[in-house]
Backbone as CSV, one residue per row, in Angstrom:
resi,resn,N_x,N_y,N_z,CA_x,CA_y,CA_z,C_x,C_y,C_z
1,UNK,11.809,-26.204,-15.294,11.007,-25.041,-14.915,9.614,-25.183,-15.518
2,UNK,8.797,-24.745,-15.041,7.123,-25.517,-15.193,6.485,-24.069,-15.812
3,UNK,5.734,-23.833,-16.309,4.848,-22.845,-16.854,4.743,-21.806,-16.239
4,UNK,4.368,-21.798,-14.729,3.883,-20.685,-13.619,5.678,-20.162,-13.703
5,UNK,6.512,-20.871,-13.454,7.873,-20.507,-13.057,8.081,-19.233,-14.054
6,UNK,7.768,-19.885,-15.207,8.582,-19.086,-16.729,7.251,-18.101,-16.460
7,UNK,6.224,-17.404,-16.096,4.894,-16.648,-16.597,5.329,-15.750,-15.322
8,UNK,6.097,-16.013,-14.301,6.204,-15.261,-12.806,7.751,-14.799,-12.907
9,UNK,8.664,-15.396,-13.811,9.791,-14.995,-14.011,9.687,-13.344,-14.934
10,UNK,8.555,-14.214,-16.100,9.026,-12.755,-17.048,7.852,-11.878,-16.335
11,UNK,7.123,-12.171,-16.019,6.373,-10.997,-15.139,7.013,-9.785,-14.575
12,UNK,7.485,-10.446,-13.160,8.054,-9.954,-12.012,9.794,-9.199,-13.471
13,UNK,10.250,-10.046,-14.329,11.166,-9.537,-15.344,10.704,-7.990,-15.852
14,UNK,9.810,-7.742,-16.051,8.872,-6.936,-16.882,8.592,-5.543,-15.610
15,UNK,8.347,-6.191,-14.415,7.773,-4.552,-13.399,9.311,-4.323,-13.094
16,UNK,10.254,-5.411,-12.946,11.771,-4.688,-12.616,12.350,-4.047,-13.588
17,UNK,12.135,-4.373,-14.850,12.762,-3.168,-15.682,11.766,-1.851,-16.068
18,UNK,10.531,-1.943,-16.015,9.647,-0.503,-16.081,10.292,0.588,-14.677
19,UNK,10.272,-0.144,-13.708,10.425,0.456,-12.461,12.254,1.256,-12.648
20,UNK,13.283,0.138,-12.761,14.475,0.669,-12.969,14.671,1.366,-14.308
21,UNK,13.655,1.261,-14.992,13.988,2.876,-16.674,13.480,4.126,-15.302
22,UNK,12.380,3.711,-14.766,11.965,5.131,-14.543,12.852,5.635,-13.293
23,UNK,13.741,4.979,-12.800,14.578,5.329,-11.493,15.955,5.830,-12.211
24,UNK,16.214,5.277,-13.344,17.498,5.830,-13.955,17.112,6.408,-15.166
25,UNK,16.520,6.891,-15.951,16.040,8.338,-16.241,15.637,9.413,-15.637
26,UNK,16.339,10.714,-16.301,15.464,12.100,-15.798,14.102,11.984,-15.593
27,UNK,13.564,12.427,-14.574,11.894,12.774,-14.588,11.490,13.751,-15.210
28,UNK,10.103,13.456,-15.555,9.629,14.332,-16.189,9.673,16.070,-15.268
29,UNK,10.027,17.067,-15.920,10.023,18.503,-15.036,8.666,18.375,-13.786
30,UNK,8.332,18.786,-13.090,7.516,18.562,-11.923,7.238,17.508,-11.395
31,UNK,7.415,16.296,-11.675,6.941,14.725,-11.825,7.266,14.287,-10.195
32,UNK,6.291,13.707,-9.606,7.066,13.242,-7.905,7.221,12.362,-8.192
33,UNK,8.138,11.859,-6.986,8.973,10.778,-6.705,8.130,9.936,-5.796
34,UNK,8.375,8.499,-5.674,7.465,7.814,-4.521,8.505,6.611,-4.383
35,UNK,8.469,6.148,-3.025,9.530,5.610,-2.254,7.769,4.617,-1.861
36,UNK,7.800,3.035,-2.489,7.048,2.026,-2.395,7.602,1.037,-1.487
37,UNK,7.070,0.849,0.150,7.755,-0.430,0.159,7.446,-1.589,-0.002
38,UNK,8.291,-2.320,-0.448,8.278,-3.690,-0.693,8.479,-5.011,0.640
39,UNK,7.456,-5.285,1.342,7.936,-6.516,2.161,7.336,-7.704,1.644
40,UNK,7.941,-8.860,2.642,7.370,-10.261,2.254,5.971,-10.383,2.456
41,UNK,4.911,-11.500,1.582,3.455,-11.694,1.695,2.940,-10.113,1.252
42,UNK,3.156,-9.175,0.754,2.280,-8.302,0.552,1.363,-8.782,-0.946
43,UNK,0.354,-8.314,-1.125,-1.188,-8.628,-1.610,-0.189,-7.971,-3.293
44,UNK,-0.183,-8.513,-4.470,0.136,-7.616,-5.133,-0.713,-6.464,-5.883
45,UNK,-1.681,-7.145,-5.827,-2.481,-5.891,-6.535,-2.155,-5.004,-5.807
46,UNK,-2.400,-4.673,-4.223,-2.430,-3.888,-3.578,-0.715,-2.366,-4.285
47,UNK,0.349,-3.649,-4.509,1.560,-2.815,-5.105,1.416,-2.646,-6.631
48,UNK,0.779,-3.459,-7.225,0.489,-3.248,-8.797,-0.763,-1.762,-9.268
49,UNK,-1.468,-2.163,-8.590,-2.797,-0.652,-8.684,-2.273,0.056,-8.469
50,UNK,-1.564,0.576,-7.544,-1.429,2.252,-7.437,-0.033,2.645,-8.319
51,UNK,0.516,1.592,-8.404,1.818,1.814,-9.142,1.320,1.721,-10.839
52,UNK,0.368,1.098,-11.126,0.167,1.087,-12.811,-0.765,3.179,-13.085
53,UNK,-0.814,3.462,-11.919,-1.212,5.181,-11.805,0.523,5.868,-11.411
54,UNK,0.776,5.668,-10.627,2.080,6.390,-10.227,2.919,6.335,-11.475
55,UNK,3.365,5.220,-12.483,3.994,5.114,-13.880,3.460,6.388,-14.478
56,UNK,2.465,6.328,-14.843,2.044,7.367,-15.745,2.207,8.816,-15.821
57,UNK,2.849,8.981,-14.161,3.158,10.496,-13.867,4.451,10.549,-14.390
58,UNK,5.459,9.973,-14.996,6.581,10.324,-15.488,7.240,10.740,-14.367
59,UNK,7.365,9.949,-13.156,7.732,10.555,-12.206,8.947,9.537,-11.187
60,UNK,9.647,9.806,-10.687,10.792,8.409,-10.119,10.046,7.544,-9.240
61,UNK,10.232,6.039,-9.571,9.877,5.383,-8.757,10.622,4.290,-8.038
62,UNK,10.147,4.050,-6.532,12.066,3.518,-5.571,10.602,2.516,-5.237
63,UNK,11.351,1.049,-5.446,10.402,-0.458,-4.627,11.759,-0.314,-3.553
64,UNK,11.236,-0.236,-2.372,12.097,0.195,-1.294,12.066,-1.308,-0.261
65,UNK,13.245,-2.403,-0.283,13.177,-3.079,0.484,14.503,-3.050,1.633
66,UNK,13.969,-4.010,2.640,15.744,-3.917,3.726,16.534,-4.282,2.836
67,UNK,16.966,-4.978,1.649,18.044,-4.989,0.639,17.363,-5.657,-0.430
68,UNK,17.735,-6.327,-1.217,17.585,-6.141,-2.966,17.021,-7.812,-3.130
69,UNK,17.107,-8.160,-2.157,16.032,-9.891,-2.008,14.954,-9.836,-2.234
70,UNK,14.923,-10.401,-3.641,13.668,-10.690,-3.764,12.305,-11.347,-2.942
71,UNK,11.349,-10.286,-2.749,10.291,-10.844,-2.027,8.873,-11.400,-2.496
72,UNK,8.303,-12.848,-1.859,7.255,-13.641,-2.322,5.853,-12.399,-2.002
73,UNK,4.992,-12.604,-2.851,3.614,-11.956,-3.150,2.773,-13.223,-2.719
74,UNK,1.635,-12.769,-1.842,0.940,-13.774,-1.914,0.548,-15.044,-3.446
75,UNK,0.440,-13.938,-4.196,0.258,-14.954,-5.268,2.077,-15.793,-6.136
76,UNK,2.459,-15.982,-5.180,3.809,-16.691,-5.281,4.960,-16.345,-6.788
77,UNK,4.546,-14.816,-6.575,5.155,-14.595,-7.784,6.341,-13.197,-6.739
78,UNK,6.913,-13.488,-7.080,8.262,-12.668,-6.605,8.740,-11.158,-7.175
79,UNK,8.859,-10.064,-6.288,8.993,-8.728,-6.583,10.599,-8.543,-5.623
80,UNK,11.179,-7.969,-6.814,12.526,-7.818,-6.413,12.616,-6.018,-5.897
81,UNK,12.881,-5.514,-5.204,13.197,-3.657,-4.562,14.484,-3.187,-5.607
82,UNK,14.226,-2.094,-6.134,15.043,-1.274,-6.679,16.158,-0.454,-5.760
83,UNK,15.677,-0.773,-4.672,16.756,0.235,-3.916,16.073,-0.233,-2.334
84,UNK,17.607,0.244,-1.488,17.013,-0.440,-0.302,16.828,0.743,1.229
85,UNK,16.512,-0.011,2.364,16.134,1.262,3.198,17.205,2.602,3.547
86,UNK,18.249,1.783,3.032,19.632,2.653,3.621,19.966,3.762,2.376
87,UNK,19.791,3.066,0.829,19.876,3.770,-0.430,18.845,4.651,-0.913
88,UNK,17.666,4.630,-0.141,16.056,5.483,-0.952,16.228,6.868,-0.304
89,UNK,16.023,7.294,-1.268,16.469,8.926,-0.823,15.311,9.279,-0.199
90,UNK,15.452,10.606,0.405,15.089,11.212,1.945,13.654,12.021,1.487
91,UNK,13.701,12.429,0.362,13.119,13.621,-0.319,12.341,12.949,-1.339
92,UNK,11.725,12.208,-1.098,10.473,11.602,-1.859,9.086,12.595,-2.030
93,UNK,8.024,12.650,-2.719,6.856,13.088,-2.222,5.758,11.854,-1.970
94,UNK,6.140,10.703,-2.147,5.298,10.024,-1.925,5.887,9.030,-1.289
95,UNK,5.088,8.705,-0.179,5.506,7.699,1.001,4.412,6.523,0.730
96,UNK,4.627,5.196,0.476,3.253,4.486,-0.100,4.024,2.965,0.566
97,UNK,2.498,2.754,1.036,2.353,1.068,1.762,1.430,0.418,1.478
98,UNK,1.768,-0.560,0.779,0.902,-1.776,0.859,0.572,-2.682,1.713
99,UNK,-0.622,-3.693,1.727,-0.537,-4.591,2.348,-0.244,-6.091,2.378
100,UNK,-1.115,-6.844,3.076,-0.906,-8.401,3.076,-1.307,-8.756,4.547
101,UNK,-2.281,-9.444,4.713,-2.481,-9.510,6.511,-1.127,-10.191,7.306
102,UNK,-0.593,-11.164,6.484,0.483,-11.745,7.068,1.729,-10.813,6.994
103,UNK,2.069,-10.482,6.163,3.129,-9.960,6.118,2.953,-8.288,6.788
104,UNK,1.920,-7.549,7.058,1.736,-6.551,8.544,2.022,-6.794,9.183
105,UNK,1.432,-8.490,9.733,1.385,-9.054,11.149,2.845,-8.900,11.179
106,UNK,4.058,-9.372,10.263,5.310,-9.761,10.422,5.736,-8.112,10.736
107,UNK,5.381,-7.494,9.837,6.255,-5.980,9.704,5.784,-5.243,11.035
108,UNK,4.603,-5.400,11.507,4.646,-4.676,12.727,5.187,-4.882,13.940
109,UNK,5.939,-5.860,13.942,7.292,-6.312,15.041,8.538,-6.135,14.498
110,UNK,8.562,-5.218,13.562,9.946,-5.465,12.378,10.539,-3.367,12.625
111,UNK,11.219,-3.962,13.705,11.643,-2.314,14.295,12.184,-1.452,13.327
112,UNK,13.326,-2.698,12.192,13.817,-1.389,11.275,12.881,-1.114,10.372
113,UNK,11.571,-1.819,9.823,10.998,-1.572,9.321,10.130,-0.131,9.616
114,UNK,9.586,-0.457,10.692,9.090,0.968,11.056,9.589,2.317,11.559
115,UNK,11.015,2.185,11.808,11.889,3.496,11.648,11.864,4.105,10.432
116,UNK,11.985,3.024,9.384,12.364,3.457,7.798,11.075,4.472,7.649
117,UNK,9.631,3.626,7.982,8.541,4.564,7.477,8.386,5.847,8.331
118,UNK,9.167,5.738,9.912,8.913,6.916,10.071,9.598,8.420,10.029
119,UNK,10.525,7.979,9.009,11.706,8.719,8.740,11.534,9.493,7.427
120,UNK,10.744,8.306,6.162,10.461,8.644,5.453,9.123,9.250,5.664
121,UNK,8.408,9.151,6.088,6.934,9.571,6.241,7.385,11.348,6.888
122,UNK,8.268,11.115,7.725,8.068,12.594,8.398,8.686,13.769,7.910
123,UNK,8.889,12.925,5.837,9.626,14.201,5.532,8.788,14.328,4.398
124,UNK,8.180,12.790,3.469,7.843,13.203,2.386,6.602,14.174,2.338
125,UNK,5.977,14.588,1.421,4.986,15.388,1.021,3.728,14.836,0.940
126,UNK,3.345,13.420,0.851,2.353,12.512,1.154,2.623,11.338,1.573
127,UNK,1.821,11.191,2.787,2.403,9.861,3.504,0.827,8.959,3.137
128,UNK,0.983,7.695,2.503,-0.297,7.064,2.164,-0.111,5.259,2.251
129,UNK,-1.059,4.526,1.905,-1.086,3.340,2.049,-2.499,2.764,1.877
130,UNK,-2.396,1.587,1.553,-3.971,0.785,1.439,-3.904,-0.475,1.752
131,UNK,-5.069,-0.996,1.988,-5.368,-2.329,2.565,-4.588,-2.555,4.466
132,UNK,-4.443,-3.454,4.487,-3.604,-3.909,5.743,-2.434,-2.698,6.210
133,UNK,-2.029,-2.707,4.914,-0.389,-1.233,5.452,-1.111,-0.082,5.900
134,UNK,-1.915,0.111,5.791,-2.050,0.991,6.750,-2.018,1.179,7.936
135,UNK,-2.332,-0.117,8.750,-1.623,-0.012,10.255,0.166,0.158,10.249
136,UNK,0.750,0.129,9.347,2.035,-0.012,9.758,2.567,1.413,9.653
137,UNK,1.836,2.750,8.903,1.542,3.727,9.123,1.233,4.403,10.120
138,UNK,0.515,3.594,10.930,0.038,3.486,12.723,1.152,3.331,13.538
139,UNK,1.767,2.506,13.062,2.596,1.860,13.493,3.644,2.363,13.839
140,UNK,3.954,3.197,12.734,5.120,4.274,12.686,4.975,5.805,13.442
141,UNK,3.391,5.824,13.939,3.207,7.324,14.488,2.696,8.334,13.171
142,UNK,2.560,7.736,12.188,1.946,8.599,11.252,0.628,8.962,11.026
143,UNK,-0.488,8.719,11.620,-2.043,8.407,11.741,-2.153,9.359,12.513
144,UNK,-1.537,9.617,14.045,-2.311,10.236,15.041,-3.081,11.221,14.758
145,UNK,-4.356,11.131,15.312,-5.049,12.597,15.168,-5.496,12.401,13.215
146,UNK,-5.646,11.406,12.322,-5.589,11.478,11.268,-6.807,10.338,10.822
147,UNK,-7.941,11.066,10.027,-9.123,10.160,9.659,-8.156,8.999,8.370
148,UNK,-8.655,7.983,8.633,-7.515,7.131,7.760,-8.678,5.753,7.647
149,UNK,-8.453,4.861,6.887,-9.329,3.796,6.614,-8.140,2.662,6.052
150,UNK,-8.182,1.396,5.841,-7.668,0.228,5.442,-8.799,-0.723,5.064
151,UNK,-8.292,-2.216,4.886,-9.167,-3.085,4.914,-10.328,-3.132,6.016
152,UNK,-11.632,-3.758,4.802,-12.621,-3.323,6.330,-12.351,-4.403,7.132
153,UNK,-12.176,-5.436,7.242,-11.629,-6.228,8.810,-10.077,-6.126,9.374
154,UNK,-9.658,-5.021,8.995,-9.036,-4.233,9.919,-8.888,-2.835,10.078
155,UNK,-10.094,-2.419,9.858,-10.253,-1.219,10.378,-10.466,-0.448,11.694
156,UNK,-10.913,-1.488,12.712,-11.320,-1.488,14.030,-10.089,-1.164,14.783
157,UNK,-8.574,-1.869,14.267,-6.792,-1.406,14.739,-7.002,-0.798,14.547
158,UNK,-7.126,0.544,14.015,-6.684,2.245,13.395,-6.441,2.856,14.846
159,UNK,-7.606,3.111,15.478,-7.714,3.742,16.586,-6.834,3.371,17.747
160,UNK,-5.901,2.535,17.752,-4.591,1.723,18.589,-3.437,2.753,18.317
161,UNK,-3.348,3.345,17.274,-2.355,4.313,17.013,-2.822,6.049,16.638
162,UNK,-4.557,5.603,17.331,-4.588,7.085,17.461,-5.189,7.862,16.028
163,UNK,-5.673,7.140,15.281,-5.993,7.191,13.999,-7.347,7.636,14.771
164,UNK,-8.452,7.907,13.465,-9.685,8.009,13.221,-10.265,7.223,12.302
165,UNK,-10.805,6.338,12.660,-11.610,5.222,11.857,-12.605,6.037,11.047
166,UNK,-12.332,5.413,9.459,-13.012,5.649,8.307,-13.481,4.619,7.654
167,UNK,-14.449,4.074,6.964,-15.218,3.536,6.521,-15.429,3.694,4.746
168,UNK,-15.077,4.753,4.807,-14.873,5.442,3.376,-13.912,4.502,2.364
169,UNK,-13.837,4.239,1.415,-13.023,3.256,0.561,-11.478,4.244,0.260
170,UNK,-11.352,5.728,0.182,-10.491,6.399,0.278,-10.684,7.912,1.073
171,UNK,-9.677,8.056,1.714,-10.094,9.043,3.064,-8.715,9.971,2.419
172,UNK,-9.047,11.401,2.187,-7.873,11.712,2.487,-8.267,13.035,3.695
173,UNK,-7.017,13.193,5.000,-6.462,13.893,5.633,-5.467,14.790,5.959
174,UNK,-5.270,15.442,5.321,-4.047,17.021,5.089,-3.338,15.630,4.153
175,UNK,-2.118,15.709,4.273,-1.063,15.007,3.790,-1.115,13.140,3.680
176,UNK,-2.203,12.503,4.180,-2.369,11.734,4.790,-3.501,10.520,3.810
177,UNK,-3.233,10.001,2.880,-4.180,9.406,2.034,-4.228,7.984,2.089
178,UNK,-5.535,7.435,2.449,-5.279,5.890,2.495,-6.284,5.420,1.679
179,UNK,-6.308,4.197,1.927,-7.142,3.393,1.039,-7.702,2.166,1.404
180,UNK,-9.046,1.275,0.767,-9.203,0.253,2.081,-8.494,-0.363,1.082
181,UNK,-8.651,-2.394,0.757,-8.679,-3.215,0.499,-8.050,-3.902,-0.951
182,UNK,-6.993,-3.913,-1.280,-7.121,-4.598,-2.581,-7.361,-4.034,-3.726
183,UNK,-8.487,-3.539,-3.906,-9.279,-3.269,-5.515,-8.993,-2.144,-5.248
184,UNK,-9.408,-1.614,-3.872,-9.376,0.158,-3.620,-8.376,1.004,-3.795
185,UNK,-6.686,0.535,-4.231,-6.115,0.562,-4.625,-5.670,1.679,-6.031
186,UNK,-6.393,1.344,-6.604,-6.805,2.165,-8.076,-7.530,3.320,-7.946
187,UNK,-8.554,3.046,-7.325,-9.044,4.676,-6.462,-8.191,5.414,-5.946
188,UNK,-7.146,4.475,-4.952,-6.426,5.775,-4.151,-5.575,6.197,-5.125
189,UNK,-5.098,5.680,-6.090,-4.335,5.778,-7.135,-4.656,7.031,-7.933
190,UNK,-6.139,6.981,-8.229,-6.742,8.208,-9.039,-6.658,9.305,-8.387
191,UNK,-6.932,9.134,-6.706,-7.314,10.139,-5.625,-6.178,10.599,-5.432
192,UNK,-4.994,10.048,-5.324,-3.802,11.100,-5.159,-3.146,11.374,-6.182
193,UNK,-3.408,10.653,-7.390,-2.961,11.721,-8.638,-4.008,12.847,-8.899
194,UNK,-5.363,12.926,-8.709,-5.438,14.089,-8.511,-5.018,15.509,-7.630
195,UNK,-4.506,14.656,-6.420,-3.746,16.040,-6.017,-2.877,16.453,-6.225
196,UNK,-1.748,15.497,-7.232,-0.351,15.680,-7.525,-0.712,16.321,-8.490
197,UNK,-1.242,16.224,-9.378,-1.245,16.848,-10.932,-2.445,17.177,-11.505
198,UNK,-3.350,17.156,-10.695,-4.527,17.670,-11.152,-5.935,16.830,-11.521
199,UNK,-7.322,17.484,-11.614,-8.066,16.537,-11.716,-8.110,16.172,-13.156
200,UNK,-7.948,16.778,-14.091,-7.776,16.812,-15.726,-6.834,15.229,-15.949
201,UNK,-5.669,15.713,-14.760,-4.388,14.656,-15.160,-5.304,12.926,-14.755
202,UNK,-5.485,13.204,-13.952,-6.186,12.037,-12.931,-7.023,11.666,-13.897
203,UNK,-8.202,11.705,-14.872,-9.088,11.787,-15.217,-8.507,10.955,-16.111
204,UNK,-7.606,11.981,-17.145,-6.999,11.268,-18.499,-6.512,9.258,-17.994
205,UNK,-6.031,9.608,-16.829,-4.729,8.500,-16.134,-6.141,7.613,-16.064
206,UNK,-7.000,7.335,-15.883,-8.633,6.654,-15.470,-8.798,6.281,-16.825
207,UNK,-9.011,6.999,-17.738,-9.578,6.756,-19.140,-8.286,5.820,-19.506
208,UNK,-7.263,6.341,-19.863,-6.173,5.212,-20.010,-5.793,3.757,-19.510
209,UNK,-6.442,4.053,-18.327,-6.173,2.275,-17.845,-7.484,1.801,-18.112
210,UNK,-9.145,2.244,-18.356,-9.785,1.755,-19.153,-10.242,1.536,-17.262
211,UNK,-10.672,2.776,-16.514,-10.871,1.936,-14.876,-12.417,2.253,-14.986
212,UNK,-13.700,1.402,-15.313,-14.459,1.670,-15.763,-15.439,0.347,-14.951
213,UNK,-15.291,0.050,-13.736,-15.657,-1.081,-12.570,-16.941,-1.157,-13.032
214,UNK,-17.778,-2.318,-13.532,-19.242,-2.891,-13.345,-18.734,-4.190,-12.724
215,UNK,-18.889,-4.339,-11.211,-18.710,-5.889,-10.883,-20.068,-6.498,-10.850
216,UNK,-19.719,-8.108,-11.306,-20.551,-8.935,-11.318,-21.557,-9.066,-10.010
217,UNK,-21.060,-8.901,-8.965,-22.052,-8.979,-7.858,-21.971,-8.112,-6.710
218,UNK,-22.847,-7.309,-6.140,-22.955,-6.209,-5.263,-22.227,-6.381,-3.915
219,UNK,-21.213,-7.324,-3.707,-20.891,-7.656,-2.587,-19.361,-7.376,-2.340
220,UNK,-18.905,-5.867,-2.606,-17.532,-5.545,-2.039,-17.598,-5.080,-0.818
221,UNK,-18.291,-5.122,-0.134,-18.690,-4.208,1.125,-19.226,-5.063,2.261
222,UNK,-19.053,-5.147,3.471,-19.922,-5.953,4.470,-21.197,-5.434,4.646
223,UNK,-21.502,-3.732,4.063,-22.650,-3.169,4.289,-23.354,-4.136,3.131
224,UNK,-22.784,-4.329,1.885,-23.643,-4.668,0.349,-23.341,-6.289,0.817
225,UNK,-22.824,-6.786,1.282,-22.626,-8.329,1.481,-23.380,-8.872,2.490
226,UNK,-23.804,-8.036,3.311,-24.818,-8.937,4.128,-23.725,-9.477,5.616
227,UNK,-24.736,-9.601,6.372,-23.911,-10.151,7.942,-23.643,-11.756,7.879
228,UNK,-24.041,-12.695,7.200,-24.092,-13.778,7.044,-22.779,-13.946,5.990
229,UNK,-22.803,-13.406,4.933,-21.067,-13.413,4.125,-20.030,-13.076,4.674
230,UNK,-20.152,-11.912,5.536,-19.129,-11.070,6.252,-18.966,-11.696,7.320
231,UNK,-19.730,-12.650,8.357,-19.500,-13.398,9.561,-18.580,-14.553,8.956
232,UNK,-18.844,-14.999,7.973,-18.376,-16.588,7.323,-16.535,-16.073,6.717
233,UNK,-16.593,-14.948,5.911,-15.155,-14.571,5.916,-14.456,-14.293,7.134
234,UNK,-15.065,-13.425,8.155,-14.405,-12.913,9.429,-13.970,-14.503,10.387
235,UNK,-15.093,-15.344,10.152,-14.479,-16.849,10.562,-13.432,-17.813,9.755
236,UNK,-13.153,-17.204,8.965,-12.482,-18.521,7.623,-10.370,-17.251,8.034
237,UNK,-10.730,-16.473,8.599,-9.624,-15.715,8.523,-9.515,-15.135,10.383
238,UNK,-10.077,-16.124,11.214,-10.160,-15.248,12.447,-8.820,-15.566,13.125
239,UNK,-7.743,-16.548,12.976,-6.693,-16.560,13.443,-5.453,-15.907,13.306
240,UNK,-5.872,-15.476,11.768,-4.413,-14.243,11.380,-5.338,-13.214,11.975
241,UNK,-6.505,-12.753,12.025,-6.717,-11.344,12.145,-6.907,-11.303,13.924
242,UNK,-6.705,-12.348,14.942,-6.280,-12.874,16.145,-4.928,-12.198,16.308
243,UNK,-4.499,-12.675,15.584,-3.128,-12.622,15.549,-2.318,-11.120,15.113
244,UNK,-2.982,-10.410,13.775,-3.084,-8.896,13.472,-3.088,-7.954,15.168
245,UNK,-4.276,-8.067,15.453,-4.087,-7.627,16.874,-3.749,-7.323,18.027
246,UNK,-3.253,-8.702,18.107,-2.045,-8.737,19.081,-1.005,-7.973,18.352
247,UNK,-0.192,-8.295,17.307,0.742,-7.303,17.051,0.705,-6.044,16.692
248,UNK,-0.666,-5.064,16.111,-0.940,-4.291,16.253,-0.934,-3.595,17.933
249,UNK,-1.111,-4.012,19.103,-1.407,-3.820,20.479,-0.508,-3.381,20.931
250,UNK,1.031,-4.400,20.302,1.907,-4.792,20.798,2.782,-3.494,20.220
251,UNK,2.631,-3.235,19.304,3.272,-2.383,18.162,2.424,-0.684,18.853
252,UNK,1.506,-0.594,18.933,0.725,0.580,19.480,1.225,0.975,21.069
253,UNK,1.627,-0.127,22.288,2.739,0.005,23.283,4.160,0.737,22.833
254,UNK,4.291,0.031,21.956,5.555,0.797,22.004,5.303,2.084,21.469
255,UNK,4.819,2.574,20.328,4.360,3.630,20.067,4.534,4.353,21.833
256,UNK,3.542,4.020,22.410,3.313,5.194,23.648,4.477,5.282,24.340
257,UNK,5.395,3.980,24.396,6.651,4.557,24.678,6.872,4.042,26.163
């Protein structure tokens, strides 16, 4: 076993037992619950950011996969589900999706996948997601009629399921909170713990993780990056996001039924 093996073992060792104390302990009195799913290729930050905010609420947390197989992260480190689509209880308040461009592309042809979210989505108390998962939110019929944002090169899908394209790095809509890209993650993180518990709570939860962003260079944005950076990524990635489309299209048909 080589270095990365043993550093991705106790890692991925380390979020499965934080996650299963807080699923088999009492919650804290008011504390919500959030039902995370877990598929293959998702981005991990995208599941690590909002979840290193969701911990802190003392509140239950379900990595919700089709069963207990461990799944690859882009960065080839492996996240195992605490509970699976058939075992995650009904009565969550938080409905939360991550992304991964590949692994959307996969989940938005993945029928039981999108029953699960729209089953869970149409009961919990916040239905949310960031980066790429947010079409699968679309996907599920949860967007319609709903200002919503994701990654900005796929933000242009939203409107396939009836969404309202946002631009905004976090949008929220009645019940309905998303997030774009990766980093944005931690924002939506702050943004819906302030509605769960307050802006005081949210605030403290910010100071504690020390979320205090000066990046090195002005270029998180295609507006701050210029058309010449943003043309050269949109080309270095135009065959999965080719490909995003079509199954977004394909996935938005059936939607209409």
């Amino acid at each position: 076993m080589n270095r990365r093996e043993v550093t991705s073992g106790l890692a991925i060792a380390g979020l499965a037992a934080v996650v299963d104390a807080k699923a088999q302990s009492p919650a804290q009195p008011d504390a919500p619950s959030f039902a995370m799913l877990v598929h293959p290729k998702i981005i991990m930050i995208d599941l690590v950011g909002p979840l290193s905010v969701f911990n802190l609420t003392g509140g239950k947390i379900h990595l919700v996969g089709k069963d207990r197989t461990p799944v690859q992260t882009e960065l080839g480190i492996p996240v195992t589900p605490t509970t699976t689509f058939a075992e995650c209880p009904r009565d969550v308040d938080v409905l939360f999706v991550p992304g991964g461009l590949d692994g959307t592309i996969a989940m938005l042809d993945d029928g039981e996948t999108i029953a699960f979210l729209r089953e869970i989505g149409g009961k919990a108390r916040y239905v949310t997601g960031v980066c790429t998962g947010t079409l699968l939110l679309g996907a599920a019929g949860l967007l319609q009629g709903r200002k919503a944002t994701g990654h900005w090169y796929i933000r242009d899908l939203l409107p396939l399921f009836g969404a309202l394209r946002s631009d905004e790095r976090v949008v929220t809509d009645g019940n309905v909170v998303t997030g774009g890209g990766a980093t944005a993650g931690l924002d939506f993180g702050f943004t819906l713990g302030a509605q769960l518990l307050g802006e005081e709570w949210a605030r403290r939860a910010q100071l504690v993780l020390e979320y205090d962003p000066q990046p090195p260079f002005d270029s998180g944005s295609p507006a701050k990056a210029g058309p010449a950076l943003t043309d050269d990524v949109l080309h270095r990635r135009a065959r999965a996001l080719a490909a995003a489309r079509e199954a977004a299209e394909r996935a938005a048909a059936r939607l209409k039924g």
